[in-house]
TORKOL-4160 file (C-alpha; in steps of 0.2 Angstrom, whole numbers, padded with zeros to 4 digits, m for minus):
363
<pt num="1" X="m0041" Y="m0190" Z="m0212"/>
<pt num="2" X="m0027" Y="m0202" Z="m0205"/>
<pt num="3" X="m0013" Y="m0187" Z="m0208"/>
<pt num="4" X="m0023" Y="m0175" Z="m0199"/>
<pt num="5" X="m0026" Y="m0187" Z="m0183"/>
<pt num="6" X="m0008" Y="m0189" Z="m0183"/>
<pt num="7" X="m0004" Y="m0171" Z="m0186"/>
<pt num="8" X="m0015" Y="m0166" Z="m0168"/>
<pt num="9" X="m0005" Y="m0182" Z="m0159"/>
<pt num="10" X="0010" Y="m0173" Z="m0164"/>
<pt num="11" X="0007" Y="m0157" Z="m0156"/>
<pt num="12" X="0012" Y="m0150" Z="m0140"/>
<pt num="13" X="m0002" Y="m0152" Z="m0127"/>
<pt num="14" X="0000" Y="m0139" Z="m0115"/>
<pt num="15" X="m0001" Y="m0143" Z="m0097"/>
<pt num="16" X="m0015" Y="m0133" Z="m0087"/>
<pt num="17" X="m0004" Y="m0121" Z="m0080"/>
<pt num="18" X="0003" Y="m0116" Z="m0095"/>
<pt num="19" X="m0015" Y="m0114" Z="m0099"/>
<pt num="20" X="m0019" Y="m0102" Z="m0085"/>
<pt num="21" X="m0006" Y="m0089" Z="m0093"/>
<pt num="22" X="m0013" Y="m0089" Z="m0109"/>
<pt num="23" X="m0024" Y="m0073" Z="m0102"/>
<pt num="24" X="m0009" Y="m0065" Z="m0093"/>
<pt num="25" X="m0001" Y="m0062" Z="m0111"/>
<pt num="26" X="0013" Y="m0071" Z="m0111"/>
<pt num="27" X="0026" Y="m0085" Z="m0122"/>
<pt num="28" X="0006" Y="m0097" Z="m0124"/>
<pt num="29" X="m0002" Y="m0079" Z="m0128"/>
<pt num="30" X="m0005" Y="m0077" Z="m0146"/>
<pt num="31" X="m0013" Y="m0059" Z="m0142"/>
<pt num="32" X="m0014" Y="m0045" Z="m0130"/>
<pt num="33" X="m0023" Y="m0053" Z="m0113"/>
<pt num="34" X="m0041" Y="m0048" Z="m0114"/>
<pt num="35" X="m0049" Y="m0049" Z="m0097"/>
<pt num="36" X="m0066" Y="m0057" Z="m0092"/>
<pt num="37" X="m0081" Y="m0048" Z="m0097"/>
<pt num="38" X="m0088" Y="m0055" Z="m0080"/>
<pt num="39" X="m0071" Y="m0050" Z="m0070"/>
<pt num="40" X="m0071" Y="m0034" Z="m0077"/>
<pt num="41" X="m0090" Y="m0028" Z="m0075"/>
<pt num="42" X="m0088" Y="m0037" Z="m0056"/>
<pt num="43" X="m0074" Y="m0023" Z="m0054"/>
<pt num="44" X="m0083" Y="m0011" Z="m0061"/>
<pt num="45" X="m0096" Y="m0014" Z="m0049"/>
<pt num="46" X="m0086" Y="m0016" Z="m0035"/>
<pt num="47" X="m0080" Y="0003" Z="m0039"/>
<pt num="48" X="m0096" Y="0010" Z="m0042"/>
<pt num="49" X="m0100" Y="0006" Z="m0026"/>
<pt num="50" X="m0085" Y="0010" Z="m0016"/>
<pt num="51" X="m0087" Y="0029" Z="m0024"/>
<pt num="52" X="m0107" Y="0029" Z="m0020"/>
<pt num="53" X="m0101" Y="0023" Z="m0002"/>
<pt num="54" X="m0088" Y="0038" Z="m0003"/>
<pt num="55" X="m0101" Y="0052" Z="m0009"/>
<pt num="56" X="m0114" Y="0046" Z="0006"/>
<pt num="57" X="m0099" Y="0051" Z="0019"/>
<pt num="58" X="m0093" Y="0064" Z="0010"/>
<pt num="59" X="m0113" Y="0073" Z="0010"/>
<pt num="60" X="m0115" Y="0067" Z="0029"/>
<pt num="61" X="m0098" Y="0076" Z="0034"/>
<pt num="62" X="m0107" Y="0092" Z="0026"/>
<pt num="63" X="m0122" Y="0090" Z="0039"/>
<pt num="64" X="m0111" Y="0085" Z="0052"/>
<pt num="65" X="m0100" Y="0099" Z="0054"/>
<pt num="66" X="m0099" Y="0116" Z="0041"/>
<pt num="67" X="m0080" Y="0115" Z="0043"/>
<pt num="68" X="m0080" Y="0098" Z="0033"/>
<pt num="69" X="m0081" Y="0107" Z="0015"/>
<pt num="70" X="m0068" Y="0122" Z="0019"/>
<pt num="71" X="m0052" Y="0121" Z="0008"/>
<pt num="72" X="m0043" Y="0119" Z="0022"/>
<pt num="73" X="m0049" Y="0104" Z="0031"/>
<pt num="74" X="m0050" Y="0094" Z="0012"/>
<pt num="75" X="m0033" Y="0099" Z="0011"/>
<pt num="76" X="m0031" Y="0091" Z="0029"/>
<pt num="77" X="m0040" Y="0074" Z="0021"/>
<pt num="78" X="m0030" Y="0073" Z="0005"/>
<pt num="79" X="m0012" Y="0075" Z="0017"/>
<pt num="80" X="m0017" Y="0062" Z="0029"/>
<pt num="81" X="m0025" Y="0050" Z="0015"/>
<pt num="82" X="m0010" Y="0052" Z="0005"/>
<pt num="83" X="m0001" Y="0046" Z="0018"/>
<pt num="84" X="m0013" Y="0030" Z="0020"/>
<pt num="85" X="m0013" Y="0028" Z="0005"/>
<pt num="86" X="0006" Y="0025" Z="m0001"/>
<pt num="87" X="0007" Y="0012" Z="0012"/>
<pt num="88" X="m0009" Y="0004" Z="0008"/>
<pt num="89" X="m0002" Y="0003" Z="m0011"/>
<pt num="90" X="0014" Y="m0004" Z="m0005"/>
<pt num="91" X="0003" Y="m0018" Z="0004"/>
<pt num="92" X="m0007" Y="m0021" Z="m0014"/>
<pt num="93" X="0005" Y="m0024" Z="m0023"/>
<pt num="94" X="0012" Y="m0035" Z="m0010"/>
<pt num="95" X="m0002" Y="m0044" Z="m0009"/>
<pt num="96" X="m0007" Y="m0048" Z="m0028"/>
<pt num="97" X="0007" Y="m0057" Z="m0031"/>
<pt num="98" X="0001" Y="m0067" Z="m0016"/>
<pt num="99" X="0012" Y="m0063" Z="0001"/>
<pt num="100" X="0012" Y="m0052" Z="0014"/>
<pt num="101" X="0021" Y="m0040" Z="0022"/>
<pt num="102" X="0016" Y="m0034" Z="0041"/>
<pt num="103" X="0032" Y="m0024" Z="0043"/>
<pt num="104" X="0027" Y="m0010" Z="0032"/>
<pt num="105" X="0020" Y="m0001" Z="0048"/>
<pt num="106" X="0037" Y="m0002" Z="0056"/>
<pt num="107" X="0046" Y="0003" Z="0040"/>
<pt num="108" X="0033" Y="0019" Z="0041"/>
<pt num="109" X="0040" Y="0025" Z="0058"/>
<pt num="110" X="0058" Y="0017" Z="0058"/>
<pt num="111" X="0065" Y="0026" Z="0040"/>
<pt num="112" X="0059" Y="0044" Z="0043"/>
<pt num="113" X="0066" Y="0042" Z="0059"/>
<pt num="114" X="0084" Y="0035" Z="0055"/>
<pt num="115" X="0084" Y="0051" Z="0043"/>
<pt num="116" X="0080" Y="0064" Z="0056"/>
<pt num="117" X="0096" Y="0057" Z="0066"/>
<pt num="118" X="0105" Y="0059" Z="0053"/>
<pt num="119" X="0104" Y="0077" Z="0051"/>
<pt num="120" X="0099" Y="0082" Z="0072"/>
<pt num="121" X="0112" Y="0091" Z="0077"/>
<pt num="122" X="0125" Y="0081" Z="0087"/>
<pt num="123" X="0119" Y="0092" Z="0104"/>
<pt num="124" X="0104" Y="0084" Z="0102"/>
<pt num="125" X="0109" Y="0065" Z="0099"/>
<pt num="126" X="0111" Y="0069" Z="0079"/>
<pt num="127" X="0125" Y="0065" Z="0069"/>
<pt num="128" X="0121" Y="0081" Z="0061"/>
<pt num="129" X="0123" Y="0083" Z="0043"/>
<pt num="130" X="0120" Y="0097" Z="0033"/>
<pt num="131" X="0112" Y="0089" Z="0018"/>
<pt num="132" X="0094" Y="0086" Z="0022"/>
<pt num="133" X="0093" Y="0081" Z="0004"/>
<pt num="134" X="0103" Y="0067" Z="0006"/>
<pt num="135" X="0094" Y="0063" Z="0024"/>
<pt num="136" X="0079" Y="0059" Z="0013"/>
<pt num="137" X="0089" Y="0047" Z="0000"/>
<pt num="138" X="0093" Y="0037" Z="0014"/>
<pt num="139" X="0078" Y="0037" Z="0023"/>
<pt num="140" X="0072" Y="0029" Z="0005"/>
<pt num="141" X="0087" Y="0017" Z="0005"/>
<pt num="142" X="0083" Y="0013" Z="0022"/>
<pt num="143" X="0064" Y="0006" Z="0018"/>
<pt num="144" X="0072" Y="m0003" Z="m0002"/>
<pt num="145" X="0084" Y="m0010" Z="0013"/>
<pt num="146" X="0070" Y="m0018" Z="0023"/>
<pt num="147" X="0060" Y="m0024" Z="0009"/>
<pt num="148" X="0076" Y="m0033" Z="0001"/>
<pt num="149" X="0076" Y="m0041" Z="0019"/>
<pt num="150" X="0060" Y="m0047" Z="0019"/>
<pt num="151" X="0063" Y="m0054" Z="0002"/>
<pt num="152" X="0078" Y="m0063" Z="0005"/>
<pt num="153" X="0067" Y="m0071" Z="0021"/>
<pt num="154" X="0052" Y="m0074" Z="0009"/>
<pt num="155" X="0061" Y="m0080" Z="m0008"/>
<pt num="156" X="0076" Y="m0086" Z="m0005"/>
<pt num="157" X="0074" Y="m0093" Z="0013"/>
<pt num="158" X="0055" Y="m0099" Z="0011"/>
<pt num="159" X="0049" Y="m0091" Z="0026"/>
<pt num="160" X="0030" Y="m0090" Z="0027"/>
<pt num="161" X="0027" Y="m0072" Z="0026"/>
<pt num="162" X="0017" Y="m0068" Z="0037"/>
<pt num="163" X="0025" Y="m0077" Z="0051"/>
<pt num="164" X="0042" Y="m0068" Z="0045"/>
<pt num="165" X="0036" Y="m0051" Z="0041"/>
<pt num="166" X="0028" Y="m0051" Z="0059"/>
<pt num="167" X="0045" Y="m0054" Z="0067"/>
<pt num="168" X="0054" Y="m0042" Z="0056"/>
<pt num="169" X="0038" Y="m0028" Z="0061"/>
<pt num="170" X="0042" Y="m0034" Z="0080"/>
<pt num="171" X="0064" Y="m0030" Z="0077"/>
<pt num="172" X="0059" Y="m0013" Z="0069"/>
<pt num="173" X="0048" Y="m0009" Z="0080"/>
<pt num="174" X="0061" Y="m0013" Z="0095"/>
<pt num="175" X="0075" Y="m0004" Z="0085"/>
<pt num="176" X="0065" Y="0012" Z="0082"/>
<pt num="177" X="0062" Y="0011" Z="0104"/>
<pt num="178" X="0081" Y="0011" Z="0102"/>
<pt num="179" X="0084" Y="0024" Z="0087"/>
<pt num="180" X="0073" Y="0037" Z="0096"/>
<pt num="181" X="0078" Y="0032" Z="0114"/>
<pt num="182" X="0061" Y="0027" Z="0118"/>
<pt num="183" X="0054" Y="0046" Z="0116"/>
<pt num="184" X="0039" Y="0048" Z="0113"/>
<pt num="185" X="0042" Y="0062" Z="0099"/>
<pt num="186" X="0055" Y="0071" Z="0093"/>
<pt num="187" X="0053" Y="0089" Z="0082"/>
<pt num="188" X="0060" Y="0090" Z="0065"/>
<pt num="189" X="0075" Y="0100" Z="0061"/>
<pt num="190" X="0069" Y="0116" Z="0049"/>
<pt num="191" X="0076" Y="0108" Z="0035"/>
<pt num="192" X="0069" Y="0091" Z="0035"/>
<pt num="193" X="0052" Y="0097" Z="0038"/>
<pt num="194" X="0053" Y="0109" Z="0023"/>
<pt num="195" X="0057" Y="0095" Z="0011"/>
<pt num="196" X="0046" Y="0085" Z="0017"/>
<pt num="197" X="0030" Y="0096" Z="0020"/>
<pt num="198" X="0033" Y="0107" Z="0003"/>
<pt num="199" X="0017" Y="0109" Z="m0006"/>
<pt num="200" X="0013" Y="0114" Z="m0026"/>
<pt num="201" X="m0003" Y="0120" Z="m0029"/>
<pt num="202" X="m0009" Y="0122" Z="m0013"/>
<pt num="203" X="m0007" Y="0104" Z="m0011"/>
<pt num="204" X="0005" Y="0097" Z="m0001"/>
<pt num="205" X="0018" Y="0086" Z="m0013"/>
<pt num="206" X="0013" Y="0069" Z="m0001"/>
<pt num="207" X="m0002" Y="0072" Z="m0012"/>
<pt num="208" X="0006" Y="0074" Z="m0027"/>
<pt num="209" X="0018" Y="0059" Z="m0025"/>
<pt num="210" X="0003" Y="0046" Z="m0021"/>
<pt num="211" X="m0005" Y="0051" Z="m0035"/>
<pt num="212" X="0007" Y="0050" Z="m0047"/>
<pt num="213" X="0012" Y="0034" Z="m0037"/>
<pt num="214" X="m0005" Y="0028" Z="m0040"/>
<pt num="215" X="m0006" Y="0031" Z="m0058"/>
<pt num="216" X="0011" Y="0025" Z="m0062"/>
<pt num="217" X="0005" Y="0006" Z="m0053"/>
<pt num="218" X="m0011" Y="0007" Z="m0062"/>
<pt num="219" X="m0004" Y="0008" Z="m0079"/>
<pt num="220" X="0009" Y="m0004" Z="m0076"/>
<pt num="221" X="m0004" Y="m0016" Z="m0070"/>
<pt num="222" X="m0013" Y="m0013" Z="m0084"/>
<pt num="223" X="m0006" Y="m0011" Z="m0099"/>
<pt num="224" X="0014" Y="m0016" Z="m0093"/>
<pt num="225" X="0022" Y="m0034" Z="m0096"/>
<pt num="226" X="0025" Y="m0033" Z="m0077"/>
<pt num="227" X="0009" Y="m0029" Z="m0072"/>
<pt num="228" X="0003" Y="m0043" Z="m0081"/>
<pt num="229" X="0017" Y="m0054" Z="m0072"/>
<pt num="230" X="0010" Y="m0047" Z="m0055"/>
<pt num="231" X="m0006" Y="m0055" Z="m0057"/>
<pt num="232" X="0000" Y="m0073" Z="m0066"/>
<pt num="233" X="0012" Y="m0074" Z="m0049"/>
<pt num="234" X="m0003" Y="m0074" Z="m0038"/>
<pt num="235" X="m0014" Y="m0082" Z="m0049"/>
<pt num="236" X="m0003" Y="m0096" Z="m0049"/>
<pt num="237" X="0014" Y="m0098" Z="m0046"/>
<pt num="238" X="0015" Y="m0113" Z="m0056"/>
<pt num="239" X="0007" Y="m0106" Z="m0073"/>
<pt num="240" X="0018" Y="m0090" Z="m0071"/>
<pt num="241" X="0035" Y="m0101" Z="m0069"/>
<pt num="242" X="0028" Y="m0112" Z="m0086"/>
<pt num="243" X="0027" Y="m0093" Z="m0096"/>
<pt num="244" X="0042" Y="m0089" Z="m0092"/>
<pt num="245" X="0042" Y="m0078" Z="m0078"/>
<pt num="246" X="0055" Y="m0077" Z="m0066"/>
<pt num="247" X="0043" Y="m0077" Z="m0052"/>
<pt num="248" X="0056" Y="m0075" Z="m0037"/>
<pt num="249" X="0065" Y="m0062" Z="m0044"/>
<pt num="250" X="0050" Y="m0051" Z="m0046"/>
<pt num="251" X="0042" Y="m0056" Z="m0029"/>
<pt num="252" X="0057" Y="m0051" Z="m0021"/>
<pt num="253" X="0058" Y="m0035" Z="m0032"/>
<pt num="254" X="0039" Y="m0030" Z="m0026"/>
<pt num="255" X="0044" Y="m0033" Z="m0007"/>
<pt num="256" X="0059" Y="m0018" Z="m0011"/>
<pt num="257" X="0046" Y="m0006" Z="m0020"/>
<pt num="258" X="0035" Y="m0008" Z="m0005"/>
<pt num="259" X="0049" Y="m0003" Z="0007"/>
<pt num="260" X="0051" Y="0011" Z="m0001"/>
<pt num="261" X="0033" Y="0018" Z="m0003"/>
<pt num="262" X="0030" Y="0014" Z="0016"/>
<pt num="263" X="0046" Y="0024" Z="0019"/>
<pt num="264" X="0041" Y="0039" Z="0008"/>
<pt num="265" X="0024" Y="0037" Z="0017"/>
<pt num="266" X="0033" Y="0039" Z="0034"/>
<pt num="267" X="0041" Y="0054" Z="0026"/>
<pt num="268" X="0028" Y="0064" Z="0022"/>
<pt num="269" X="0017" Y="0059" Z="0041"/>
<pt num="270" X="0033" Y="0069" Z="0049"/>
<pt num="271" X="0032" Y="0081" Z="0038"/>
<pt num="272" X="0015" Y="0085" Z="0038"/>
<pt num="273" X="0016" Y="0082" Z="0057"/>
<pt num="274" X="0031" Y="0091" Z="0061"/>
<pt num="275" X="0036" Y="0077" Z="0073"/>
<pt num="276" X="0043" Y="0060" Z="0071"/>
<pt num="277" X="0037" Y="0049" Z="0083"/>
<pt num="278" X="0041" Y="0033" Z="0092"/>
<pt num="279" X="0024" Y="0025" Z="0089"/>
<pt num="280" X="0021" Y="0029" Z="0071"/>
<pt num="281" X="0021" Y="0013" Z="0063"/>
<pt num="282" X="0019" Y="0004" Z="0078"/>
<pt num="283" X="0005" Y="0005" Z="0090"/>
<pt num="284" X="m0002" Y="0019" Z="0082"/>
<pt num="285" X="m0003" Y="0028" Z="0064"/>
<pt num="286" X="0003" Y="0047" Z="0058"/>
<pt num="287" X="m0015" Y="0052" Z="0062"/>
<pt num="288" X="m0012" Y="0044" Z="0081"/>
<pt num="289" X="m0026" Y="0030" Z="0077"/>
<pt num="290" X="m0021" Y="0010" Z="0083"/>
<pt num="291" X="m0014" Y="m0005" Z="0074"/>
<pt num="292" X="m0009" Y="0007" Z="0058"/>
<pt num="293" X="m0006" Y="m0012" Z="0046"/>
<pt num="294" X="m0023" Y="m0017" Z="0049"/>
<pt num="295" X="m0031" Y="m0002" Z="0042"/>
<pt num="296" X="m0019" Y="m0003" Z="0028"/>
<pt num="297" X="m0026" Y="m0022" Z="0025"/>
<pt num="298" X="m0041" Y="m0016" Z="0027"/>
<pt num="299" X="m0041" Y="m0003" Z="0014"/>
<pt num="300" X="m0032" Y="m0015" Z="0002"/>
<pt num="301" X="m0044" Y="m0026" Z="0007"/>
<pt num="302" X="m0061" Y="m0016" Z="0003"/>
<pt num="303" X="m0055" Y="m0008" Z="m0013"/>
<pt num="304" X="m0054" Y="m0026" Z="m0019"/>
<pt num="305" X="m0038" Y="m0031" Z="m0018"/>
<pt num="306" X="m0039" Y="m0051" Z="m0014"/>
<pt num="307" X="m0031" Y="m0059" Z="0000"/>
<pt num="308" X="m0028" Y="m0076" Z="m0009"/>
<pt num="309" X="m0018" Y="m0064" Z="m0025"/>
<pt num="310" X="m0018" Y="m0063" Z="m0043"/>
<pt num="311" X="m0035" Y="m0050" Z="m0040"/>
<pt num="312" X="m0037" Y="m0033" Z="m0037"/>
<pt num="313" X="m0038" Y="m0015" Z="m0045"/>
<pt num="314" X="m0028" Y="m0002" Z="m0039"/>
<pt num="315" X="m0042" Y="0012" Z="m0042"/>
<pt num="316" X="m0052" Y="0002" Z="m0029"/>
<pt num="317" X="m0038" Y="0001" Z="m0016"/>
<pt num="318" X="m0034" Y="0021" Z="m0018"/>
<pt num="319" X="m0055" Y="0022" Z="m0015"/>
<pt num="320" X="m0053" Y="0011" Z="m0001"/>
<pt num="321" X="m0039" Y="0021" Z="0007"/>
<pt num="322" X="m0049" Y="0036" Z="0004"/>
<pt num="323" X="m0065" Y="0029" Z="0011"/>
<pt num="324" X="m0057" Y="0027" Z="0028"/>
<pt num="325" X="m0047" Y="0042" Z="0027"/>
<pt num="326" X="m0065" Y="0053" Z="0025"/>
<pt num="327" X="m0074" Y="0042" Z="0038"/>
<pt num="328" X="m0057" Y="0047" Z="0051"/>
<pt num="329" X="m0061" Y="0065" Z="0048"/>
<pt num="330" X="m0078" Y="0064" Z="0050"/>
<pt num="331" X="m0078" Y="0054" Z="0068"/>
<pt num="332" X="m0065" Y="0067" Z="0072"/>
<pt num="333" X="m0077" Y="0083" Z="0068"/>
<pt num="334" X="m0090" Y="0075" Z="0072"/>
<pt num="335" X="m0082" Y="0075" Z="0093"/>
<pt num="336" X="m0086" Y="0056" Z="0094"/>
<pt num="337" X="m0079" Y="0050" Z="0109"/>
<pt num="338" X="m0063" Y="0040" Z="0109"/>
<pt num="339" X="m0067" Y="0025" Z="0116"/>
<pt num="340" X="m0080" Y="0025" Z="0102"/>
<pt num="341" X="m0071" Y="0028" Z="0088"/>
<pt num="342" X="m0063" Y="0011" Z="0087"/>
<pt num="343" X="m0079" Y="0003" Z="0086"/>
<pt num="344" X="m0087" Y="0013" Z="0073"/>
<pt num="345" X="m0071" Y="0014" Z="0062"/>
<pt num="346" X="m0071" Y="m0008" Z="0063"/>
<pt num="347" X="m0091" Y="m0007" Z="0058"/>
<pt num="348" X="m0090" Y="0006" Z="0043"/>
<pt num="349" X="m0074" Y="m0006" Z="0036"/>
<pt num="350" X="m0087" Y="m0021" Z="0039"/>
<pt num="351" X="m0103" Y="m0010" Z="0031"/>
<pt num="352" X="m0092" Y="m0006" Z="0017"/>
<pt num="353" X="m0084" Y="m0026" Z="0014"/>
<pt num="354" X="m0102" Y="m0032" Z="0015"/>
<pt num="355" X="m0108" Y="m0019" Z="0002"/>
<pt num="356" X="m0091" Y="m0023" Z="m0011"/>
<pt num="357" X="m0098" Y="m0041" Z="m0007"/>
<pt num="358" X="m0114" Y="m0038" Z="m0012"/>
<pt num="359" X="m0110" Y="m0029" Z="m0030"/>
<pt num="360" X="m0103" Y="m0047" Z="m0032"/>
<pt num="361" X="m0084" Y="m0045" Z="m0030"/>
<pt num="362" X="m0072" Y="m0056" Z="m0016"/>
<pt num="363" X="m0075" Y="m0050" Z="0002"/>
């Protein structure tokens, strides 16, 4: 009896954060993670009513106008969600390792439109190269660029980053003024908008690369070391530093994938568009509606994704993104007046926070 009270004195005790990780999967893990049984079903939930939210505009948009169902106007939806939507996963991610990043919106216009002066001819302001291939590589470069800014501001400099990001949004902003000459719009040359608005399956491939965007982040987060790292970072920062994690050099990692999925996102808006414009990103979105980062918040924010980190399903911020692209179409077929849609767009992203909080999950 003696031996084995000195036998439990002698062990390790683990501090509390290394006892936070022990779900996460990692060094204190004996197992695979197994997730709540209450989280999980609160999820589930949460989903369930997201989709039952997206069914109810889906039937009204059938009443509201006969156009809503034809191929051709779902084929409208799915090009200008997609485009939502790669952004609004860029900010997820972001977000459930517990930051921020406000600058995404300027990312969206400033890459796609750094790329098109690349390869304008040099009548027209360009520099005019002949390799609209390579255009888009650095378009993509350009966005992996700002997102390694925004981590050097965030990680190694210890900006708040919000405060930081906002400022970066702000430069952007004033260097895409200065990229475009403060145009409003400027057309795509032939070759760029055929890259970027090709379609497979009578889809365009915007579609096709969020979706295999989305599934690629959701199995990560799910079943991939790194997806558990994700959420023991904005769990706690402390816990995940205690496993083992080397917490800066993924948050800074996550800021650089986020670039990127909001430049490919402003990619495929001019495409799709046929125009690059001076406000995308800015003061209005591909699909000329205001403030285009706080829909993207507010997507990620009703599909779940928690504002305080470590929580959140990445099915539920592609619903979310897909929730407010439908409602979009439907104010627009449905000839609501503009000074109204605003109003009704804010309370249908209140109705549908209100409803995810009443399934039980985080508001």
């Amino acid at each position: 009896m003696q031996q084995s009270k000195e036998s439990t004195l002698m062990k390790p005790s683990l501090s509390g954060a290394a006892v936070e990780v022990r779900a996460a999967g990692f060094p204190f893990s004996t197992g695979q993670p197994r997730p709540s049984p209450i989280r999980s079903e609160v999820a589930r939930r949460r989903e369930v009513a997201l989709l039952s939210a997206l069914a109810l505009l889906v039937a009204m948009g059938s009443f509201v106008s006969p156009n809503f169902l034809a191929r051709a106007n779902l084929v409208n939806v799915l090009a200008a969600t997609s485009v939502l939507a790669l952004v609004v996963l860029a900010e997820s991610l972001i977000v459930l390792v517990g930051q921020f990043d406000l600058s995404l919106a300027s990312t969206f216009g400033l890459a796609p439109a750094v790329g098109v002066m690349l390869v304008m001819s040099a009548g027209s302001g360009g520099l005019g190269w002949a390799w609209p291939a390579a255009a888009l590589a650095v378009v993509l470069a350009v966005g992996a660029m700002i997102g390694w800014i925004n981590g050097l501001l965030v990680v190694r400099l210890r900006l708040n980053a919000f405060v930081a990001t906002l400022a970066m949004l702000i430069v952007l902003r004033g260097v895409l003024a200065g990229v475009t000459r403060g145009g409003a719009a400027f057309v795509l040359p032939p070759s760029v908008r055929t890259l970027a608005a090709a379609s497979a399956l009578g889809l365009p491939m915007s579609v096709w690369f969020a979706a295999a965007s989305f599934a690629a982040a959701a199995f990560m987060l799910r079943y991939h070391r790194l997806g558990r790292a994700l959420y023991a970072i904005g769990g706690s920062r402390e816990a995940a530093r205690a496993a083992g994690i080397r917490v800066e050099r993924i948050v800074w990692g996550v800021f650089v994938i986020g670039g990127v999925l909001a430049a490919a996102g402003g990619v495929a808006a001019a495409g799709y568009g046929g125009v690059a414009a001076a406000g995308y990103g800015g003061a209005i979105d591909a699909s000329g509606r205001g403030d285009m980062i706080f829909t993207v918040v507010a997507a990620a924010v009703v599909g779940g994704i928690s504002l305080d980190g470590g929580k959140g399903s990445i099915l539920g911020a592609l619903v979310g993104a897909m929730l407010l692209g439908v409602a979009q179409n439907l104010l627009t077929l449905a000839h609501v007046p503009s000074f109204w849609v605003q109003a009704i767009y804010g309370a249908l992203i209140l109705a549908a926070l209100m409803s995810t909080k009443l399934t039980g999950g985080d508001a």
